[in-house]
C-alpha positions as CSV (number, residue, x, y, z in Angstrom):
1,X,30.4,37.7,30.4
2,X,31.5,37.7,26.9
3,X,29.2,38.2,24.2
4,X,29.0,37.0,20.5
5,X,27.7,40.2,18.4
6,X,25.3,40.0,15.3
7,X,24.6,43.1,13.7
8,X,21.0,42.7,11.9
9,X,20.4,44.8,8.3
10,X,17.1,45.3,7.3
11,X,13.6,46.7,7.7
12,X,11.0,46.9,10.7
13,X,7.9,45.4,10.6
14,X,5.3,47.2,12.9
15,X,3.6,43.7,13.2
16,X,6.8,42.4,15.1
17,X,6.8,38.8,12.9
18,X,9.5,39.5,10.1
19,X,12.3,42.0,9.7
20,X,14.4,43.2,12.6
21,X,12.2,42.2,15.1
22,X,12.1,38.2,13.6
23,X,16.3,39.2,13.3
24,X,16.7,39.9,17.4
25,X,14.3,37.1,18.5
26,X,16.3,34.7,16.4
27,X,19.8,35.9,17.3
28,X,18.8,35.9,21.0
29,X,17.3,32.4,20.7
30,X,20.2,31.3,19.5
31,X,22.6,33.1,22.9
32,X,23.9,35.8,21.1
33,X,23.8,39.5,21.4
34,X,21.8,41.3,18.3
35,X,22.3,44.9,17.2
36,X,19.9,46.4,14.5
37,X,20.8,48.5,11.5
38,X,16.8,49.8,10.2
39,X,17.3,50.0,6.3
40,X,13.7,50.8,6.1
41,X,10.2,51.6,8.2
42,X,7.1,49.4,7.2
43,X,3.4,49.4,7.7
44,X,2.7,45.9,8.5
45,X,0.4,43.6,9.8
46,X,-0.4,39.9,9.8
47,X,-2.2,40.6,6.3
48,X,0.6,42.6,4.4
49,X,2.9,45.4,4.1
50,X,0.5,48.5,3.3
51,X,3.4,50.9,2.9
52,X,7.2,51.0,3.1
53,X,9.6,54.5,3.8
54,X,13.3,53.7,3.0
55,X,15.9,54.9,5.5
56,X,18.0,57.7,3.6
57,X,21.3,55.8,2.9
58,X,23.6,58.4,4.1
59,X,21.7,57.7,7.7
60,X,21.6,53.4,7.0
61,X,26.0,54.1,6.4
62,X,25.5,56.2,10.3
63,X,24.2,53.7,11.8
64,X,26.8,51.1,10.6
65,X,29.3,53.5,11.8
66,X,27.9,53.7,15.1
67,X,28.1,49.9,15.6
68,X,30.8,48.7,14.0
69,X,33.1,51.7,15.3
70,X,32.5,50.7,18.8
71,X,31.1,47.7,19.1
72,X,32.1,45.5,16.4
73,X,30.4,42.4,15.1
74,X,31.0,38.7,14.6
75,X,28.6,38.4,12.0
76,X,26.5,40.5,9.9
77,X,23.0,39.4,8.1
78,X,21.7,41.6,5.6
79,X,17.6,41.1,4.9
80,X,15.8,43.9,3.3
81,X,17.2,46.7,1.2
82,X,15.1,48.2,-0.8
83,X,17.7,50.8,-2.9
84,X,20.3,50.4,-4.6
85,X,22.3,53.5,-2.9
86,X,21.3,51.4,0.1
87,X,23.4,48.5,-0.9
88,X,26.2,50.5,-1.7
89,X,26.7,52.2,1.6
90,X,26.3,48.2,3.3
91,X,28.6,47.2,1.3
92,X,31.4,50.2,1.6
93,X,30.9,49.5,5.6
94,X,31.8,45.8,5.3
95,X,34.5,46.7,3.4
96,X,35.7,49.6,5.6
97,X,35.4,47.3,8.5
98,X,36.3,44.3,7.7
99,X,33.5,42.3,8.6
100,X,34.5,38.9,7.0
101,X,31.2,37.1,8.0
102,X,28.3,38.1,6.0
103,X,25.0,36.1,5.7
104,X,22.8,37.4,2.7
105,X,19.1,37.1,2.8
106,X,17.7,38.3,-0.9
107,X,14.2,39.8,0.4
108,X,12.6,40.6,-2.8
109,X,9.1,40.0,-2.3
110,X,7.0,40.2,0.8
111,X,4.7,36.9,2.0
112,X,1.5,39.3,0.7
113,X,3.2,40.0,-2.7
114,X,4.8,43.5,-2.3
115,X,7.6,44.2,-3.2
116,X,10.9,44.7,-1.0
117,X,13.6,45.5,-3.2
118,X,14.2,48.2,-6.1
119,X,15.5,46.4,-9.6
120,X,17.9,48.6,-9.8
121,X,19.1,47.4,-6.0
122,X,19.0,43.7,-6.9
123,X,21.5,44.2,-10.0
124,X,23.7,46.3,-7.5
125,X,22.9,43.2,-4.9
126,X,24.0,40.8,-7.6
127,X,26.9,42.5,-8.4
128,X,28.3,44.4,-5.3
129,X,26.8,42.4,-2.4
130,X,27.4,39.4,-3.6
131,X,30.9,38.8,-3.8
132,X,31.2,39.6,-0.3
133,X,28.6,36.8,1.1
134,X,29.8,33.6,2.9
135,X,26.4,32.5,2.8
136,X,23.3,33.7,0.6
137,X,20.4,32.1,1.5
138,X,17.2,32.3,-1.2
139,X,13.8,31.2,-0.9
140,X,12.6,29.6,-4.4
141,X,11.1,32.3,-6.1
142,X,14.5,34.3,-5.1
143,X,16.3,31.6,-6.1
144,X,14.3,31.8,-10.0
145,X,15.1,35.3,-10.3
146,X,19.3,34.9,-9.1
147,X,19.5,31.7,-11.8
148,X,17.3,33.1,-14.2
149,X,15.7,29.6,-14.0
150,X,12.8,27.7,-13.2
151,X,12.6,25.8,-9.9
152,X,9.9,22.3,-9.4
153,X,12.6,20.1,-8.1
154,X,15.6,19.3,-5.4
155,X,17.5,18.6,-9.1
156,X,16.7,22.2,-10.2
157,X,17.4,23.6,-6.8
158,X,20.9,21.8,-7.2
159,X,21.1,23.1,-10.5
160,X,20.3,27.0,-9.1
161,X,22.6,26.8,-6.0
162,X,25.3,26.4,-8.9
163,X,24.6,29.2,-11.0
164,X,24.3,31.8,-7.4
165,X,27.1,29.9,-6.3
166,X,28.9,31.4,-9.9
167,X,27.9,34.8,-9.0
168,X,30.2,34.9,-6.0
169,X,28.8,33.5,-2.7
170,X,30.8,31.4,-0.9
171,X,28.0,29.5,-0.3
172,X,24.6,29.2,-1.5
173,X,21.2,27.8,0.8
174,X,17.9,27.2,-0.8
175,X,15.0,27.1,0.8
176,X,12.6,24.7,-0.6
177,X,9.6,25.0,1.4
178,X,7.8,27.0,-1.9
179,X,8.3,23.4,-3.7
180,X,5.0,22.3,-4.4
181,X,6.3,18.6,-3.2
182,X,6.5,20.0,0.3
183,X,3.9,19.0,1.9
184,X,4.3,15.9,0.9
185,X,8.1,14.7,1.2
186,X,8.4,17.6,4.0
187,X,10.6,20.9,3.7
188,X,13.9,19.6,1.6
189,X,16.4,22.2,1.8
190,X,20.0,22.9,-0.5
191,X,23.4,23.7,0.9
192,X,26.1,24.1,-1.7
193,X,29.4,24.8,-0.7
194,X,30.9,25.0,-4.5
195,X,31.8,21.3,-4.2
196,X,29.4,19.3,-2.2
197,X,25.4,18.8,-1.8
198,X,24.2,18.9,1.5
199,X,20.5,18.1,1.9
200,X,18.9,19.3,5.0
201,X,15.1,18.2,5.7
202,X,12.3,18.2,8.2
203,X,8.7,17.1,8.8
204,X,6.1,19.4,7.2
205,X,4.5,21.5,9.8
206,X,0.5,22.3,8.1
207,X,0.1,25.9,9.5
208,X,-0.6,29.2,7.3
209,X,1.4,30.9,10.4
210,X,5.2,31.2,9.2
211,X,5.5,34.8,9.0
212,X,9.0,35.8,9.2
213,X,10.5,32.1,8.3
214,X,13.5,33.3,5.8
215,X,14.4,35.9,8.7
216,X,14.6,33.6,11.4
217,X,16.6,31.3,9.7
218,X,19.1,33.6,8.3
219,X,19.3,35.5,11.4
220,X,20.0,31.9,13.5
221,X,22.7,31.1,10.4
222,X,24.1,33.9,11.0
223,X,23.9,33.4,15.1
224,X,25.5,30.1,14.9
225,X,28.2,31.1,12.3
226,X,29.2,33.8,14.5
227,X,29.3,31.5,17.6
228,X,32.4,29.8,15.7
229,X,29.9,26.6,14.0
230,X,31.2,25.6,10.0
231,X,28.6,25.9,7.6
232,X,26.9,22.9,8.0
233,X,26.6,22.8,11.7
234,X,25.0,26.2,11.9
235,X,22.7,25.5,9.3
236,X,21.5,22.1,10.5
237,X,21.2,24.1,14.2
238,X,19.1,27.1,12.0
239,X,17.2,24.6,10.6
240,X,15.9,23.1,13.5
241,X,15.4,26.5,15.3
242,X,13.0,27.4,12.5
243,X,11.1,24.1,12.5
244,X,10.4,24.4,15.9
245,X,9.1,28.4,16.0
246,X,7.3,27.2,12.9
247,X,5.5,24.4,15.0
248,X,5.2,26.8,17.9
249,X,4.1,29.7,15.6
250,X,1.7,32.7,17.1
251,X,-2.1,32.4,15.7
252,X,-2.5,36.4,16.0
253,X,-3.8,38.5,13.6
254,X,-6.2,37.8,10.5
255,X,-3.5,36.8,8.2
256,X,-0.1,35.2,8.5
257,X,0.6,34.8,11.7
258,X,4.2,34.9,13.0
259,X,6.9,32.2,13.5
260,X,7.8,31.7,17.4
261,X,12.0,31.7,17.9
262,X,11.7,32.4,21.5
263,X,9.1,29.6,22.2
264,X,11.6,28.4,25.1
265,X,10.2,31.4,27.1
266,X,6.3,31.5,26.0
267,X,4.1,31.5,28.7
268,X,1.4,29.5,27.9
């Protein structure tokens, strides 16, 4: 049987929701095959990250090594990276072997508030990581601090996905569930392709339970892109993934509880 490969980037959560485990649920949801790269170790639950222990980066370039040497890739999606010697050995890797689709998802800020990213590795994100994304795909308050801008609108968000779009992604999705319009007009998303608007939108789902949303959509992008879909197609199938583990989401835990990509196989 022949397998599409995406090789997930990013940090565990011990509370299975976000992070590589939210990556692998989404990639095999969508019929692919996911491999894991751990950037960093978390201690998290439902209610928050308590504590976070970043992956030397010599080991993070290993494992990249290990995987792409032998297995190979069709796509790869970056999520949390907390250093900036992180981001350099991810992007060397790419480079070295020439992994030509790359889905960026910015994780700055955890749902709780903590932080997920050194300043000195968003500048080197910015600058290094960038350039190298086919997609990038922000959440609002991501979006704000890549534009340096304000975001209450779909105008703004059009406005942002510009300015990111300058910075060197091919293409630039913003996720505009943080609008405070949501919950009225439902979840209105950006896709900018540095010469069209594309707006993709669905019904909003009233549940505090979307823990590890951004992953799961960025891991399905990046699912779908590697399964041969253009931009649009694999974010409109993403899209719709997401809706549907949000609307099927896990009420487990005292806090957030997590989205539900492999709802298809719940056993109620």
């Amino acid at each position: 049987m022949k397998s599409v490969k995406v090789l997930c980037v990013g940090g565990s959560d011990s509370g299975g929701g976000a992070g590589i485990q939210a990556d692998l649920k989404a990639v095999h949801a969508c019929g692919c095959y996911g491999m894991s790269v751990i950037t960093a170790l978390t201690a998290q639950n439902t209610l928050g990250v308590q504590d976070i222990y970043p992956v030397p980066a010599e080991f993070v370039g290993k494992q990249l090594s290990a995987v792409l040497s032998d297995i190979g890739t069709d796509a790869l999606k970056t999520g949390m990276i907390l250093t900036s010697g992180i981001v350099q050995v991810v992007v060397k890797k790419i480079k070295e072997y020439n992994v030509g689709k790359v889905i960026v998802d910015p994780m700055m800020v955890a749902k709780g508030g903590r932080s997920l990213m050194q300043e000195s590795a968003r500048a080197a994100l910015v600058k290094k990581l960038l350039p190298l994304a086919l997609v990038i795909t922000p959440n609002i308050p991501e979006a704000e601090y890549l534009a340096q801008m304000k975001i209450k609108s779909i105008n703004a968000m059009k406005k942002a996905a510009v300015i990111i779009y300058r910075l060197g992604a091919k293409n630039v999705f913003i996720k505009g569930g943080h609008l405070p319009s949501s919950k009225r007009s439902g979840a209105i998303d950006i896709l900018y392709d540095g010469k069209k608007y594309y707006e993709l939108s669905a019904g909003w789902v009233d549940t505090k339970d979307t823990h590890g949303t951004g992953c799961t959509f960025a891991s399905a992008l990046a699912a779908e892109i590697a399964r041969g879909e253009n931009i649009v197609t694999a974010a409109q199938k993403a899209k719709k993934l997401v809706t549907e583990a949000i609307k099927n989401s896990l009420k487990i835990g005292a806090g957030h509880g997590p989205v539900n990509a492999l709802f298809k196989c719940w056993i109620n």
